[in-house]
Each structure stands twice: as structure tokens, then as C-alpha cells.
C-alpha positions in Angstrom: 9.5 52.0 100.9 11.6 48.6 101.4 11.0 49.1 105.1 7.7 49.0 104.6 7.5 46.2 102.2 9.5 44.5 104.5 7.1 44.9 107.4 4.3 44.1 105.0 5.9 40.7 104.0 6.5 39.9 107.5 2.9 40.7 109.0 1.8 38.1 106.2 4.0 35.1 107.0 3.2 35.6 111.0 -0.4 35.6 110.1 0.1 32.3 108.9 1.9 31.0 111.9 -0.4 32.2 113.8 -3.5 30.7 112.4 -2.0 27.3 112.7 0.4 26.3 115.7 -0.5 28.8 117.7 -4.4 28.3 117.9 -3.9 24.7 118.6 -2.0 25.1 121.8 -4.7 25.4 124.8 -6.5 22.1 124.8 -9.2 21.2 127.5 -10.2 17.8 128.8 -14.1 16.4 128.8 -15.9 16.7 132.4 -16.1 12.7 132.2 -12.1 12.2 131.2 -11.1 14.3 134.2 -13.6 12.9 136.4 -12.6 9.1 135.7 -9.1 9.4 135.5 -9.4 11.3 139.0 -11.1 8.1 140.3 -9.8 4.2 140.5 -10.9 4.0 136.6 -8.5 2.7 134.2 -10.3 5.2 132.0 -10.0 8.4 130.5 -8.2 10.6 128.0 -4.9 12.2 128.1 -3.3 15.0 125.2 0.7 15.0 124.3 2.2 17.5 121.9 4.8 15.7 119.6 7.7 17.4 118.1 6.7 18.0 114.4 3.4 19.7 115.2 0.9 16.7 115.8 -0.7 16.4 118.8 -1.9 12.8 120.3 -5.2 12.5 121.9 -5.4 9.4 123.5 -8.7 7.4 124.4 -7.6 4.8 127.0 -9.6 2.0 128.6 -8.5 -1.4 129.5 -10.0 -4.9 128.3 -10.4 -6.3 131.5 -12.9 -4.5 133.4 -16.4 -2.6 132.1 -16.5 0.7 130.7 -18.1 3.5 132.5 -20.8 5.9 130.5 -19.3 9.3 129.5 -17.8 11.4 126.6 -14.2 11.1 127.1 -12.2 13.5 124.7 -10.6 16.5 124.6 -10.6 19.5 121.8 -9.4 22.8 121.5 -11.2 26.2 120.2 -10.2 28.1 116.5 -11.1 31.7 115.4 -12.2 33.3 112.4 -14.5 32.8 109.4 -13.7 29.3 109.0 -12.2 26.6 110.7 -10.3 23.3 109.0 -8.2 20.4 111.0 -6.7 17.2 109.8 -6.3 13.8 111.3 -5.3 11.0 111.5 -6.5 7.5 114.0 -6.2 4.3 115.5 -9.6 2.9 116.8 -10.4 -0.1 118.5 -13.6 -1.4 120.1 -15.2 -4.6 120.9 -18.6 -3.1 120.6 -20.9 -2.1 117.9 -22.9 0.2 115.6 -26.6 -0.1 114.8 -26.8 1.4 111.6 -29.6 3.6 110.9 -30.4 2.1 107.7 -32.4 -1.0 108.1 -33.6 -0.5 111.4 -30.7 -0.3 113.6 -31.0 2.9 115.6 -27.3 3.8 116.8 -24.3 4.0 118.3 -23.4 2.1 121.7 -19.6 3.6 121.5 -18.9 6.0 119.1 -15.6 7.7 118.5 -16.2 11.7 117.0 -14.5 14.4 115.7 -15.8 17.1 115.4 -16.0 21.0 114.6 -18.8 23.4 115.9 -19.6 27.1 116.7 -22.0 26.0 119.7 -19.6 24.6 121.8 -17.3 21.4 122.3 -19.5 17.9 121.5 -19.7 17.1 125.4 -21.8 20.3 126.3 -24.0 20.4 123.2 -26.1 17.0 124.3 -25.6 14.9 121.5 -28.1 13.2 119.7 -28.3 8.9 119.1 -27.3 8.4 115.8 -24.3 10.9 115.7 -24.2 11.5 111.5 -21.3 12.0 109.8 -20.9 15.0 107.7 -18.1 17.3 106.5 -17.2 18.9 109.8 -18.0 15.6 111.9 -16.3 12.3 111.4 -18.0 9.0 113.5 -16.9 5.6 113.6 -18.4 2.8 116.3 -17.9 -0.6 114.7 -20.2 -3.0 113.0 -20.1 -6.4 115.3 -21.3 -7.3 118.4 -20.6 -9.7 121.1 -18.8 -12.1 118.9 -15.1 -11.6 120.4 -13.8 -9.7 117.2 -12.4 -6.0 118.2 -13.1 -3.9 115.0 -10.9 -1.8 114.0 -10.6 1.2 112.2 -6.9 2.3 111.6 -5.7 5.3 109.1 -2.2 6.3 110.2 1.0 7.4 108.7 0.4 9.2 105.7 -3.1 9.1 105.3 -5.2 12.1 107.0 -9.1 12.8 107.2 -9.9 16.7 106.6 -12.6 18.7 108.2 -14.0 22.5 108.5 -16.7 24.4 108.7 -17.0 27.6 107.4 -19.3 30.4 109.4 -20.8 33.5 108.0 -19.1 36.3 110.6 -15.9 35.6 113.1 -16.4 32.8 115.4 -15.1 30.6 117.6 -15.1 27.5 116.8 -14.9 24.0 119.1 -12.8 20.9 118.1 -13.8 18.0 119.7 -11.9 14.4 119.5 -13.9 11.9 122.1 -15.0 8.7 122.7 -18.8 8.9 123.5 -20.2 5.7 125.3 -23.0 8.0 127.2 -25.4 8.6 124.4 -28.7 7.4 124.9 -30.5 5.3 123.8 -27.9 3.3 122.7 -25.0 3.0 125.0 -23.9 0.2 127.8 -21.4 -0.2 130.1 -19.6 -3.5 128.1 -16.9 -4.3 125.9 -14.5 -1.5 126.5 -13.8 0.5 123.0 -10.2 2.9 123.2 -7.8 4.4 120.8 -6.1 7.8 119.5 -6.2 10.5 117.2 -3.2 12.6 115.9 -4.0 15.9 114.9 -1.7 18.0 112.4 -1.9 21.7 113.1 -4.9 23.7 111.8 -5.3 24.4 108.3 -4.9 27.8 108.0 -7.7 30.0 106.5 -7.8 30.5 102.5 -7.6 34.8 103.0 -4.1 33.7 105.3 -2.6 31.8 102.3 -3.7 35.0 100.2 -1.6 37.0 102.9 1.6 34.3 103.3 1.3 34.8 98.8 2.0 38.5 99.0 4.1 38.6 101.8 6.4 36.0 100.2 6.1 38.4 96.7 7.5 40.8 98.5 10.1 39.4 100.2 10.8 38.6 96.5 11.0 42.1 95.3 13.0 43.5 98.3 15.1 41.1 97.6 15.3 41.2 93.5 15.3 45.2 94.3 18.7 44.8 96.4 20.3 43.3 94.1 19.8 45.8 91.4 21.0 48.5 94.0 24.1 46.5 94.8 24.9 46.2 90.9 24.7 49.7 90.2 26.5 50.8 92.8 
């Protein structure tokens, strides 16, 4: 009976390892971020896993010369009945957003995170306005031509959450990019670059249930060998 407690308790907690680190681990670069960085381009997008389980994804251009169109990113896929990440960023861009309100009718660079069951943003064909929602996250800027850089900067502590939730076992695509390819709004100007930091996945609700009991169990094999060890 311990034994199998025991084996119980430990299933549970590498369940939960599992659904985090592990899933995180196989990231793919866009078409576009390979392709540039293969060429002369000071463009492209690069990944680095850090130490305490953040990755980097990092958008890189350089102020100096114009800014080819492409979805330059990266992402990673997730598997189950729901998927959660969260992030953290350091935008810059000299260009602007058009916002759909008033008139304006999108993005020329926009920077997007985001989580999908169809595939990764660069194959789905993205549509000009990209919307925000709770499992996308967009940011272009608001000025144009008028030599300020916008920026948009939450780092340290401060973390954006998304998920999506699906109703069977998927996979799911995570997608961090920089998308100045868009139509109709996009142009070759006023380079925009930056970085994301990802934290490792947010595990499923049902694996917290698991990592729950498996830790209440280690509890009792352990409160139940003390009580042997007393007696005897």
C-alpha cells in the first residue's frame, strides 16, 4: 500500500513537470526569420533559454537601414485541453498603429503573441487589424514619422497571461513575432525590434489537481512512517 502511494504521489508531481518545462523546449523559427538572417540582413529572430526557466525571444533589426516585409518570430507547440503562457517584453518601434476606431485601419508593424489550435501566426495568413483578445496580445505603436520610437516596456516582475482552452486534446501553437508583412498596412520604413521572455507554461488546472494529491500523499506516507517508527 505505501509503495503504491508512493508511486501515486510521484506520477502526480512528474505530471506537473512535465506539462511545464518540458513542453517548452522544441522551439521553431518563422520561414522569414530564417530566411533574412540567412541573407546580408541585419534582421531576424534568434531564441536563448536562460537559467531559471525563461526563455528570450529576440526580435532584432537595426536603425540604420529599412526593414524588409516578413513575420519574424518564433513559438513553440503545447498539448492538452488547454493551453496558458506568460510573458513578459521590451518593444520598440519607430513606426505606427492606425487604430481601428476612428478610421484608421491597422497595423504597419505589429508585435503578437499568440496561442492557436490552427497553427503558428506565420502560416495562418493573418488578417490587417490583428485584435487583441485573451489568447492574442498586439502592440504596434501610436506615432508616425515624427522621430519618437514608442515604446512599450513590461519587464521584471510584471507578466501578461494568455490561454485558450479547447474542447478535446489539441495541440496548440505559440507564436511570439514581429509582423511587418501584413497587408494592407505594412512598409518597408522605420525599423521596429525588441524581445519577449517567456516563463514556462502554466500548467493545466486537472495537473495542479494531480501535483494536490500527489503531494497529500507524500504527506501520509510520510505521517504513516512516523507512526510505524514510534510504535516500534
Amino acid at each position: 500500500m505505501i509503495s503504491m502511494l508512493k508511486k501515486t504521489a510521484a506520477v502526480a508531481v512528474g505530471a506537473l513537470a512535465f506539462s511545464g518545462a518540458a513542453q517548452a523546449q522544441s522551439w521553431v523559427l518563422s520561414p522569414d526569420a530564417l530566411t533574412f538572417m540567412d541573407s546580408a540582413s541585419a534582421f531576424g529572430a534568434s531564441v536563448t533559454t536562460g537559467p531559471t526557466d525563461q526563455t528570450t525571444i529576440n526580435l532584432f533589426a537595426t536603425d540604420s537601414t529599412t526593414q524588409p516585409q516578413g513575420i519574424f518570430g518564433a513559438g513553440f507547440t503545447m498539448s492538452g485541453t488547454s493551453a496558458s503562457i506568460e510573458f513578459n517584453h521590451a518593444l520598440n518601434t519607430w513606426d505606427s498603429y492606425n487604430a481601428p476606431v476612428g478610421g484608421g485601419t491597422g497595423y504597419y508593424d505589429a508585435f503578437v503573441v499568440t496561442i492557436s489550435t490552427q497553427g503558428y501566426y506565420w502560416n495562418l495568413g493573418p488578417s490587417d487589424p490583428v485584435l487583441a483578445s485573451g489568447s492574442t496580445f498586439v502592440w504596434g505603436g501610436s506615432n508616425y514619422a515624427d522621430n519618437i520610437m514608442d515604446t512599450n516596456y513590461c519587464v521584471g516582475s510584471c507578466f501578461k497571461t494568455l490561454s485558450l482552452t479547447a474542447e478535446a486534446p489539441s495541440t496548440f501553437y505559440v507564436s511570439f513575432v514581429l509582423d511587418t508583412k501584413t497587408l494592407p498596412q505594412s512598409d518597408t520604413m522605420h525599423p521596429s525590434y525588441g524581445t519577449f521572455h517567456v516563463a514556462v507554461p502554466v500548467p493545466e488546472p486537472e495537473i495542479y489537481a494531480m501535483m494536490a494529491a500527489g503531494l497529500g500523499l507524500m504527506g501520509f506516507v510520510a505521517r504513516r512512517r512516523q507512526r510505524n517508527g514510534a510504535v516500534a
